[in-house]
C-alpha positions in Angstrom: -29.1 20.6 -31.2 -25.8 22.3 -30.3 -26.0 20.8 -26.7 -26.3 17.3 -28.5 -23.3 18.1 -30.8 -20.9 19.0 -28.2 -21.6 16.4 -26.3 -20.7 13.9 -29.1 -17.9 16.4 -29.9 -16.7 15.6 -26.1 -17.8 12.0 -26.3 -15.5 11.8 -29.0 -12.3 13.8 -27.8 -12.5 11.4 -25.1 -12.3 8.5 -26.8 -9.5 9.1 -28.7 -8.3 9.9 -25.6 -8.4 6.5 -24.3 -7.5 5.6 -27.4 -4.5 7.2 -27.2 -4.0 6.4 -23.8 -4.0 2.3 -24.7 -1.6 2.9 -27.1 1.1 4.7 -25.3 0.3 2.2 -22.3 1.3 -1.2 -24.5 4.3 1.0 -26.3 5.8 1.7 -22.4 4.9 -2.3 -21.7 6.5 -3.6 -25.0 9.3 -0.9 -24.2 10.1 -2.2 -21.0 10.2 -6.0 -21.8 12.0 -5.9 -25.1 14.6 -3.1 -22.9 14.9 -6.4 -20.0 15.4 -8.8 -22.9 18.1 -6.6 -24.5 19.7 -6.1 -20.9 19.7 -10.0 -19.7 20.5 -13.3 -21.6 17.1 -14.2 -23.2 18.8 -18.1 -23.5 19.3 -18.3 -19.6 15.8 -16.9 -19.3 14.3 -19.6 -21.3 16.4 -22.1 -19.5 14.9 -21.0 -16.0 11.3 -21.0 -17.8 12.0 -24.7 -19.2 13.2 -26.2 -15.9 11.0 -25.7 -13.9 9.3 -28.5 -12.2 6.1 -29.7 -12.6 5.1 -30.0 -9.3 6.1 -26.8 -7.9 4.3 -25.4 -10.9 1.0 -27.2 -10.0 1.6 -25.8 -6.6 1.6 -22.7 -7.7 -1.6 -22.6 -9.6 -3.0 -24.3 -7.1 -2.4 -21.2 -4.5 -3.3 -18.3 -7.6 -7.0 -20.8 -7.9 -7.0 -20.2 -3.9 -6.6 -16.0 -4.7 -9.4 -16.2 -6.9 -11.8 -18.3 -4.7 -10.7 -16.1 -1.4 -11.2 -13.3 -3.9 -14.7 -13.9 -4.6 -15.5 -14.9 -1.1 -14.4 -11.3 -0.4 -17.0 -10.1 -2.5 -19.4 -12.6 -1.4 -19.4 -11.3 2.7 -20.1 -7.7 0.8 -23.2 -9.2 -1.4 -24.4 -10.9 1.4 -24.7 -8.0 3.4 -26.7 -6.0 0.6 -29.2 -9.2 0.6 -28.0 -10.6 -2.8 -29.0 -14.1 -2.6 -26.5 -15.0 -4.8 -25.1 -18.8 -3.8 -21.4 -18.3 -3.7 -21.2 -20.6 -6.6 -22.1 -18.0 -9.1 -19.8 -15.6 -7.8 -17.2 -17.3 -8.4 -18.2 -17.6 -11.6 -18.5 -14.1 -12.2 -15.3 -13.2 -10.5 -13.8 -16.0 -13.2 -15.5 -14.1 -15.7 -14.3 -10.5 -14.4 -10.6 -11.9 -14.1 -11.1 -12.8 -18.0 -11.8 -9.3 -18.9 -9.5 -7.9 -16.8 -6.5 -9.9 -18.7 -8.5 -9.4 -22.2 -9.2 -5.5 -21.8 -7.2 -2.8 -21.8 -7.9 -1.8 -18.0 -8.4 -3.4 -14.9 -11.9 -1.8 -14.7 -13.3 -4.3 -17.2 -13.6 -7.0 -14.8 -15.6 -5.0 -12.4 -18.0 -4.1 -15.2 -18.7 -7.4 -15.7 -19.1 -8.2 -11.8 -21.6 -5.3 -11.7 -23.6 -6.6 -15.2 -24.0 -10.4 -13.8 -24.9 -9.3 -10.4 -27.4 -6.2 -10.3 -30.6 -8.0 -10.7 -31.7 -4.5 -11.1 -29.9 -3.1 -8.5 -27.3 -1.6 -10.2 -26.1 1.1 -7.6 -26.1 -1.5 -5.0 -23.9 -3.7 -7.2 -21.7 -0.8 -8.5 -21.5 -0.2 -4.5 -20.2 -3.9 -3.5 -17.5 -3.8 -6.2 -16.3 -0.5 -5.2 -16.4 -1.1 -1.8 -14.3 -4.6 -2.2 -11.5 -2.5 -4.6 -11.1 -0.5 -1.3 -11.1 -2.9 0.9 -8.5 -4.4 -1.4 -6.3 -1.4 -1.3 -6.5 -1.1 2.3 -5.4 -5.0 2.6 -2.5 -4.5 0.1 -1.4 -1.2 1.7 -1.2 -2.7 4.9 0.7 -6.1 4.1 3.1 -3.3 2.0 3.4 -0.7 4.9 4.3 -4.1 6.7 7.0 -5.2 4.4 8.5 -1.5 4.0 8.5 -1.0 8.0 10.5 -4.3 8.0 13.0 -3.0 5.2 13.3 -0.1 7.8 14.0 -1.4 10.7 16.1 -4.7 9.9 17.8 -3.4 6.6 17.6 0.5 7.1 15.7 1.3 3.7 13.6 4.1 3.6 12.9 4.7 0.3 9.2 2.9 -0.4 8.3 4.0 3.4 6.8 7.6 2.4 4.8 6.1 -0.6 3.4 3.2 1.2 2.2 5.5 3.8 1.2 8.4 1.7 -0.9 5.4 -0.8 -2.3 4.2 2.8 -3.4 7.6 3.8 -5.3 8.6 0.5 -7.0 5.5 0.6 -8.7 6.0 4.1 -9.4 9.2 3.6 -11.1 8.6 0.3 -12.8 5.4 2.3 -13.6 7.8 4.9 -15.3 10.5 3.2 -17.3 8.2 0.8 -18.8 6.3 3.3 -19.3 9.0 6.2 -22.9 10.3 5.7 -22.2 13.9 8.2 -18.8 14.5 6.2 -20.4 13.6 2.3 -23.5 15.6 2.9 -21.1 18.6 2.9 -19.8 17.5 -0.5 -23.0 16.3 -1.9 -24.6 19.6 -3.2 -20.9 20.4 -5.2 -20.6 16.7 -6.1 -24.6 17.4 -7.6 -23.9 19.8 -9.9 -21.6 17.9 -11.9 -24.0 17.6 -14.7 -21.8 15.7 -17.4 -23.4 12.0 -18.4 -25.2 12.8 -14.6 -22.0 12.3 -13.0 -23.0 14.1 -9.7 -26.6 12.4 -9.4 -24.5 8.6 -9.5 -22.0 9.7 -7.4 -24.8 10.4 -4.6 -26.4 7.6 -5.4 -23.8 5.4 -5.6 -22.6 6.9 -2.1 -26.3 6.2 -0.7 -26.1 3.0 -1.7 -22.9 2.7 -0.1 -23.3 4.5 3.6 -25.0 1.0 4.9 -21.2 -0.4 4.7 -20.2 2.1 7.1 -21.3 0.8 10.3 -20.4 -3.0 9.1 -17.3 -2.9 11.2 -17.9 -6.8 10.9 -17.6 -7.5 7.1 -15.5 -5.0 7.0 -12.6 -6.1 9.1 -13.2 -9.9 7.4 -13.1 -8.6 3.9 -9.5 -6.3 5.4 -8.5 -9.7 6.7 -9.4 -11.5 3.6 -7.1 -9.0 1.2 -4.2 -9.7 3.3 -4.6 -13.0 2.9 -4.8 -12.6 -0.7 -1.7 -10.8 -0.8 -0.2 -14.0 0.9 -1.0 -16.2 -1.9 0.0 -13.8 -4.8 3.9 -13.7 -2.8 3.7 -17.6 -1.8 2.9 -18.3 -5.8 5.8 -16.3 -7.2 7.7 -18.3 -4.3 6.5 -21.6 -5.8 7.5 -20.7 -9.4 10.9 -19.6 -8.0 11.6 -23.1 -6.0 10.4 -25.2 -9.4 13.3 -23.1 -11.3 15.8 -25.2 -8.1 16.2 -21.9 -6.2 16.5 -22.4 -2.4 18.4 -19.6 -1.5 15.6 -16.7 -1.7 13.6 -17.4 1.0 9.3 -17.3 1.4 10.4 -13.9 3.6 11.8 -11.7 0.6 8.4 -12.3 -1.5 6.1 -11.2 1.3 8.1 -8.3 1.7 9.1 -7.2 -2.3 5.5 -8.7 -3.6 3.3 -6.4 -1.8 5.5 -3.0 -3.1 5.3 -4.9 -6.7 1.5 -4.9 -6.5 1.5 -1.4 -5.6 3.5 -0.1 -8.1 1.7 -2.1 -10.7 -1.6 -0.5 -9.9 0.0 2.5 -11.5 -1.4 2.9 -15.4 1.2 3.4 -17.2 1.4 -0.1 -19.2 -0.8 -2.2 -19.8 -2.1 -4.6 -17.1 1.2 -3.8 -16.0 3.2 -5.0 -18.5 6.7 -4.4 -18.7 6.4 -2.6 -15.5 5.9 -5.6 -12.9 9.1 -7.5 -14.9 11.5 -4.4 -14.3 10.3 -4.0 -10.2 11.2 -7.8 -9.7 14.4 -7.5 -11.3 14.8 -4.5 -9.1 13.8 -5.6 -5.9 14.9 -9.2 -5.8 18.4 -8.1 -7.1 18.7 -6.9 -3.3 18.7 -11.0 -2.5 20.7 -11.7 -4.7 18.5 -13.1 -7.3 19.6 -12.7 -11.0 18.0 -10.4 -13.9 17.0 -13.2 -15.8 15.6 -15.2 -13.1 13.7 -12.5 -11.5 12.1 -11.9 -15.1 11.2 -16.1 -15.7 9.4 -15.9 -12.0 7.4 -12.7 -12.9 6.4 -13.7 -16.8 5.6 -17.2 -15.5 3.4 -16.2 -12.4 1.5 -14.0 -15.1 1.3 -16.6 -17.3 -0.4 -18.5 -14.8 -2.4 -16.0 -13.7 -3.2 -16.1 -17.2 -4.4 -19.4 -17.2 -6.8 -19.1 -14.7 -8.3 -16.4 -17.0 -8.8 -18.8 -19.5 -11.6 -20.8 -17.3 -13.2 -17.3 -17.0 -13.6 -17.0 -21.0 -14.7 -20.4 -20.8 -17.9 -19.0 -18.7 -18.2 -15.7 -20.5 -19.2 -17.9 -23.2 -21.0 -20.7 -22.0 -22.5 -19.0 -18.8 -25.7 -16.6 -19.0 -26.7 -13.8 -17.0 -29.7 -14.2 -15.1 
């Protein structure tokens, strides 16, 4: 009985926890944007906004649809390893769906919730494996393209100051990719990882790892899906780029999105807003003001490429409520 009490006790803490967390996460988004409108000239924002063309606009919805579909193909060389017989059809579906919940809830980790739920067919640890494994191989995409763009600030503009976080962020994330999926180094960690008793923590881990070890020899899928995430950091600078030349800019060239895009994406993986709110807006003033590119331009590109974005999550509600798992 007092086992069972403390655990709701903890079960509790923790939700207010989050809770808490949620709250503080929209106040530093909401912070941050109204801070950018009170800095620039909300009318010359709008203005940028309302002239846009259309067909630079269709454009660039056209390349965010092409993210999503290159996306879920990702995921698709991943579930096609673990014998899913799932027709890529569906997964894009789900990966519409999973976009939807990640613009709906409060975290990014909604969406792969969702992927795991509409794709277990009672495998969940192998499911719960492809999704993690395609978040890695996402980071390790993204950190390259970034280690990329900062190595170029380095040599032709002689900035340093992103270089030690792009490599330190690059590091963690093989390492981390390294010890999950190498069976001789785990198997020293397993026993420690086991006795984490708390909602069986430990026992999922190592099964969640087992489940994930038969990725570790697919240098094959591996390397695609690497491949495939710098591609998809391609289409989420060439969007922005799109957004930018609808507004009648032509003097920030494809060059400075591929190279401030990638460090943008990085810094918005950080929690501190939510779905990184606020936080993305104030980077591309930051950045793009190094091109010359003004405050309240740099703030139309980045709420209109969300918006978009947006948009696409729309279809994805559209199948959360009209598509059934199977």
């Amino acid at each position: 009985m007092a086992s069972r009490c403390g655990q709701f006790l903890t079960g509790l803490k923790k939700e207010n926890i989050k809770k808490f967390s949620t709250i503080l996460r929209i106040v530093v988004g909401v912070g941050l944007i109204a801070f950018l409108l009170w800095r620039f000239d909300i009318n010359k924002i709008l203005n940028n906004i309302g002239s846009i063309s259309t067909g630079y606009l269709i454009y660039a919805f056209i390349v965010y649809f092409l993210f999503v579909i290159v996306s879920a193909w990702r995921w698709q060389v991943l579930l096609d390893f673990k014998n899913f017989n799932i027709p890529f059809g569906k997964t894009l579906i789900i990966y519409f769906i999973a976009l939807f919940s990640n613009n709906l809830l409060p975290t990014t980790v909604g969406g792969d919730v969702m992927r795991v739920m509409y794709s277990m067919k009672g495998r969940r640890a192998d499911a719960l494996a492809t999704v993690l494994v395609d978040r890695i191989l996402g980071f390790v995409g993204l950190f390259i393209f970034a280690l990329f763009a900062v190595v170029y600030l380095l040599i032709v503009k002689k900035q340093t100051e992103f270089l030690p976080f792009m490599i330190i962020g690059l590091i963690i994330i093989i390492v981390i990719t390294y010890i999950f999926f190498s069976e001789r180094v785990y198997s020293r960690l397993s026993p420690i990882v086991q006795k984490i008793k708390v909602f069986r923590l430990g026992k999922r881990l190592n099964n969640l790892h087992e489940a994930a070890t038969d990725f570790g020899g697919a240098w094959g899928p591996i390397i695609l899906c690497v491949v495939l995430s710098i591609i998809i950091q391609a289409f989420l600078a060439i969007g922005p780029f799109f957004v930018l030349r609808g507004m009648g800019n032509y003097e920030v060239g494809l060059l400075a999105f591929f190279i401030y895009l990638p460090i943008i994406n990085v810094v918005s993986m950080i929690p501190i807003s939510l779905n990184a709110l606020g936080v993305r807006e104030y980077f591309y003033v930051l950045l793009f003001s190094r091109v010359g590119l003004a405050g309240e331009t740099s703030l139309a590109v980045s709420l209109v490429s969300f918006f978009l974005i947006f948009l696409l999550s729309i279809i994805g509600g559209i199948f959360f409520i009209f598509y059934k798992k199977r």
